[in-house]
N, C-alpha and C positions, 0 to 999 in steps of 0.2 A: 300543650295548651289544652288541647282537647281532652284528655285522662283528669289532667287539672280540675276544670270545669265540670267534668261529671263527678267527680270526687268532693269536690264542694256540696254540688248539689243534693248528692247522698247525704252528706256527713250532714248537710241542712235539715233534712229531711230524717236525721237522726237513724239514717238507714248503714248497715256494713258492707253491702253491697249498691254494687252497678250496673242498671240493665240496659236492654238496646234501646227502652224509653226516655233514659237518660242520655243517649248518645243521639238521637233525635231531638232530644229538648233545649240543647245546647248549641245546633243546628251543624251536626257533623263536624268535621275536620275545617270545611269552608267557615262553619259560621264562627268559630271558635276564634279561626286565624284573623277573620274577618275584623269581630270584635276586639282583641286584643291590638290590631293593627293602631284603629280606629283610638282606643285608650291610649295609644303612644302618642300618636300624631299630634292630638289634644292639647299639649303643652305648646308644642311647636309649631300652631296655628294660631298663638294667638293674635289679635288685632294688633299691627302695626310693629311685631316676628318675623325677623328677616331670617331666621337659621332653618326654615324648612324648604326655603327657597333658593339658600346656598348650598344645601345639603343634597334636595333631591339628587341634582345631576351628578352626583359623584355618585347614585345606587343606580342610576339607569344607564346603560350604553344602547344603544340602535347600531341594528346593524344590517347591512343591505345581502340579501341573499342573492348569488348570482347561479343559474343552470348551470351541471359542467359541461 
């Protein structure tokens, strides 16, 4: 995602290369994940979208830690 994103950005920029400014500008690894996350969700948020709400809990489990 993040290679992605800077690889875009170059190739925008009509550059052949990629620097740590482009791995900043993209906002690291976090922002990358963050965004694409966000692009997915999108569809699956829409108003009155019940599939993101059936969906979550089958990606989340909680789990209680106990001291041994």
């Amino acid at each position: 995602m993040c290679l992605r994103e800077m690889y875009d950005l170059a190739i925008g920029e009509n550059r052949r290369t990629m620097t740590p400014a482009d791995y900043e500008h993209v906002g690291r690894i976090e922002g990358a994940i963050a965004r694409r996350a966000h692009l997915a969700s999108q569809p699956l948020a829409q108003p009155g979208s019940t599939v993101l709400e059936r969906l979550l809990p089958r990606f989340v489990t909680l789990a209680i830690a106990t001291s041994p």
